[in-house]
Residue, then its C-alpha position, 0 to 999 in steps of 0.5 A: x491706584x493711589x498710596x495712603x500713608x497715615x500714622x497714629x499713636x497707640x498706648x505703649x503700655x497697651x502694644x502687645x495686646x494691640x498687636x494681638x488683636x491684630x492676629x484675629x481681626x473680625x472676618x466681617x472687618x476684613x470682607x468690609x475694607x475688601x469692599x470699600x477699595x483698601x488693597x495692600x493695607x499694612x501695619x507698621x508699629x514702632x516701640x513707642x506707639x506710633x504705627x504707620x499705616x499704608x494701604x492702596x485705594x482708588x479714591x483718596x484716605x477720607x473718601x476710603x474712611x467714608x465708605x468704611x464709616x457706612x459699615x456696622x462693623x467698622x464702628x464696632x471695631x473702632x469702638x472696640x479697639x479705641x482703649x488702645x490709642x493715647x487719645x483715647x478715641x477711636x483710631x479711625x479719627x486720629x489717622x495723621x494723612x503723610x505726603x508721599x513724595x517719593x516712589x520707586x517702582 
């Protein structure tokens, strides 16, 4: 299993309702991320915006973001949630890939 860190930025004026958002995700997004392999998937937030993203995946971060481009849903949630990011897109195409140097078990 590999471990996916990535990052993004969301508006600061925008976090809370972001963050809200978050509590009531489409039961359709979650079966999807189910079904195309992203276990663990957590969000962090900071105050300023940025959010780091951690999930587990059998294959790596563009092969996962692939299965998930081929479902409805997720293009409906980006779009949907895409108002949120500084970039003014759609979160999925502003992920920020990091390198996992270190783990411990």
């Amino acid at each position: 299993m590999k471990r996916v860190g990535f990052q993004f930025k969301v508006r600061p004026d925008r976090l809370a309702e972001y963050k809200e958002q978050h509590k009531h995700v489409w039961p359709e997004m979650l079966a999807a991320l189910r079904e195309t392999g992203w276990h663990n998937y957590t969000l962090f937030m900071r105050e300023d915006g940025l959010i780091f993203g951690y999930f587990e995946t059998e294959e790596d971060l563009a092969t996962a973001q692939a299965k998930m481009a081929a479902k409805d849903v997720n293009s409906r949630w980006q779009e949907f949630m895409s108002s949120y990011t500084d970039a003014n897109a759609r979160p999925d195409e502003t992920f920020v890939e990091l390198e996992e140097y270190f783990h411990l078990d």
